[in-house]
C-alpha positions, 0 to 999 in steps of 0.5 A: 444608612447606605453603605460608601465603601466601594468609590472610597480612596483606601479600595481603589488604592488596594487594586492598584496594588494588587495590580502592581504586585500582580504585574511583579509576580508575572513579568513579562518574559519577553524573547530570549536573547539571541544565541549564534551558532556555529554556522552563524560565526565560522564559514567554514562550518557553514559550508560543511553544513552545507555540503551536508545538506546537499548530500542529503539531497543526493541520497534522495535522487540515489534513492529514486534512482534505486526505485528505478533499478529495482522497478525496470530492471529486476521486475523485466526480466520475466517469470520472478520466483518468491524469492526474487520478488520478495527481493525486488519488494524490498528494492522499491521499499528501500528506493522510496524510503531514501528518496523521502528521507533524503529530503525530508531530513535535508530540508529540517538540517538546512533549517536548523544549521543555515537558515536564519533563526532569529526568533520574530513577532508580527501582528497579522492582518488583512492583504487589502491594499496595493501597498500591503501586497507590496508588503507581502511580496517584500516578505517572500522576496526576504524568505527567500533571501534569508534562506539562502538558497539564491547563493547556495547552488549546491544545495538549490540544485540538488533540491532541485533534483530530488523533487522533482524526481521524487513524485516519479516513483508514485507515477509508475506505481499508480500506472500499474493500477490502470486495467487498460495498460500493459502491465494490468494485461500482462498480470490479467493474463498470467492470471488467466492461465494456470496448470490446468488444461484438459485431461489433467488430473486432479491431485491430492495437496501436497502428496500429488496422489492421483484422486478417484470419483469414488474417493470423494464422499459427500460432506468431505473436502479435498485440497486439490493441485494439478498432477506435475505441479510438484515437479514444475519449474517454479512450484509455489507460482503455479500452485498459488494459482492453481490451487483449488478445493474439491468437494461433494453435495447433493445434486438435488441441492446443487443450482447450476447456471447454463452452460455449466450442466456438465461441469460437475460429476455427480455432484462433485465439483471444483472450485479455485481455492484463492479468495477473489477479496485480496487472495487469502487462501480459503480453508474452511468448509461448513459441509452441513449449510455447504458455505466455504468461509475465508479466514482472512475477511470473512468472505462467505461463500455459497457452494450451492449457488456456484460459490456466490458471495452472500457475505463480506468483502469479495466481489466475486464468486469463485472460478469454476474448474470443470471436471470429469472422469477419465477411462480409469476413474480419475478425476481430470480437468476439462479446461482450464479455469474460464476466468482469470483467478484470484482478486476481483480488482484485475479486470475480469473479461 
C-alpha cells in the first residue's frame, strides 16, 4: 500500500502555517521614519553650518598656503642647519596635513549637516535607452540640486579653491625627483663636494686628532673626518657628508681597478662611510672576510673589490677617497671624493 500523505489537505494546510508564523517572526522592517535636523527646520542653523563648511574649506587653502611658505621661503634661503630643516620638515608636513584635513572634513560636514538624507531604494538596472540616459542625467542634475551647492556660493567657492590648490603641493614635491631640474643638481652638487681636498688630513671621529700610516694596523678600522671639521660653520652637514672609515689589508688581497693604483698607502685605504642605499651610516667591519656591513638594510659591502655591493639593497659601491702621506707621516687627502656621496637615486655623473 502506497503511502498518500504528502498531497493530503492537513500537510499543505501545515506549511501555509509555518509560512504565516514565519512571515509574524520576521517582519519586514521597512525604512525607519524620517527624523529633521536642526538645519532641516531653523535657517539659521543651516547657514551656520554653512559658514562652518566654507571655513573649513578655508583651512585647506590657509594649509597649501602654508606648504608654500615653508616649501619657497624657508627652503630658498641658502645652506639650512638640522635644526632649520627639521623646522621646515615640520612646516610642509602641517601644510599638507591641513590642506587634506580641510577638505576632507568639510566635505563629510556638509554631508552630514546640509545635504538631503532621506534614506531611498531604487532598483539598478542597465543605461540602454536614450530615455534611460535621460533618466540618468535628471539623477545627476538632482544631485546636484540636492546638494545644495548651486545656491551655496560660500561654500562652492571655496571648495572651488581648496581643490584646486590642494594637488599643487603634490607637483613641487614630485619635481624635485626629477634628476634633470634644478633642484636635483643643486643636492647633486652639494653632494659632489665636502671638506675634503688635497692635503688635508685625516682625523680621529670625534677628538679631531691627527691619524699616522703607522697608527693603522691591519684588521683595524678608523672612523675617520677631515681636520677642522669640528670648527666649521655648520659641523653636523659637512660631517654627514664627509665622514669616511679607514681601514688596512693585505695589498696581496686588495683588487684595484685603473686608475685608482695610487689611491691607497700601503694597503690603507679610505671609504665614505654614508651607505649609498638610503644613508645609513655604515658601522661594522668584518676585518676576517674584509666585508663592511650596513645595519640599516643590510647592505654588504666588499672591501677587496673597492666596497662592491655583493648583498642588499644599495646600488652602488662606496666612493673612494684617495689618500697619501705628507712629509710628516700623516694621513691626507689627495681630492676630494670623484663622485657625489651618499644614496645612489641622485644621479651619478
Amino acid at each position: 500500500m502506497g503511502d498518500h500523505s504528502h498531497g493530503s489537505p492537513e500537510n499543505s494546510g501545515t506549511v501555509a502555517k509555518a509560512d504565516d508564523v514565519a512571515q509574524d517572526r520576521f517582519p519586514d522592517p521597512g525604512l525607519p521614519p524620517h527624523r529633521p535636523r536642526l538645519a532641516d527646520r531653523d535657517p539659521r542653523a543651516a547657514k551656520r553650518h554653512e559658514r562652518q563648511v566654507a571655513l573649513l574649506f578655508t583651512i585647506s587653502i590657509i594649509g597649501t598656503l602654508f606648504f608654500f611658505v615653508a616649501y619657497f621661503v624657508l627652503g630658498r634661503l641658502g645652506e639650512m642647519t638640522f635644526a632649520e630643516l627639521r623646522v621646515q620638515n615640520a612646516a610642509l608636513g602641517l601644510g599638507t596635513a591641513f590642506a587634506m584635513l580641510g577638505i576632507g572634513v568639510g566635505i563629510v560636514h556638509w554631508a552630514k549637516t546640509l545635504m538631503p538624507d532621506h534614506e531611498l531604494m531604487e532598483m539598478r538596472h542597465e543605461i540602454r535607452s536614450e530615455e534611460d540616459r535621460q533618466d540618468a542625467v535628471e539623477i545627476i542634475d538632482t544631485v546636484i540640486e540636492e546638494s545644495g551647492i548651486k545656491r551655496r556660493p560660500l561654500i562652492r567657492n571655496t571648495l572651488i579653491g581648496a581643490i584646486a590648490l590642494a594637488p599643487i603641493p603634490a607637483i613641487f614635491m614630485f619635481r624635485d625627483l626629477d634628476r634633470t631640474g634644478n633642484t636635483a643638481s643643486q643636492m647633486i652638487d652639494s653632494l659632489r663636494h665636502t671638506m675634503w681636498d688635497k692635503g688635508v688630513r685625516l682625523t680621529r671621529d670625534p677628538s679631531g686628532t691627527p691619524i699616522k700610516a703607522s697608527d693603522v694596523q691591519i684588521g683595524s678600522a678608523f672612523h675617520v673626518i677631515p681636520e677642522g671639521l669640528n670648527e666649521a660653520e655648520h659641523p653636523l652637514n659637512e660631517k654627514a657628508k664627509a665622514v669616511v672609515l679607514l681601514m688596512r689589508m693585505d695589498p696581496a688581497e686588495m683588487q684595484i681597478s685603473e686608475g685608482r693604483e695610487t689611491w691607497n698607502v700601503d694597503g690603507i685605504v679610505a671609504y665614505s662611510k654614508i651607505c649609498t642605499h638610503v644613508g645609513c651610516p655604515i658601522a661594522l667591519y668584518e676585518q676576517h672576510t674584509h666585508h663592511l656591513l650596513c645595519p640599516c638594510h643590510q647592505s654588504t659591502f666588499d672591501l677587496t673589490q673597492e666596497c662592491k655591493v655583493i648583498f642588499g639593497p644599495a646600488g652602488h659601491a662606496l666612493p673612494q677617497l684617495p689618500i697619501t702621506v705628507d712629509s710628516e707621516g700623516y694621513l691626507v687627502a689627495q681630492s676630494d671624493f670623484h663622485e657625489p656621496v651618499g644614496p645612489s637615486y641622485w644621479e651619478r655623473g
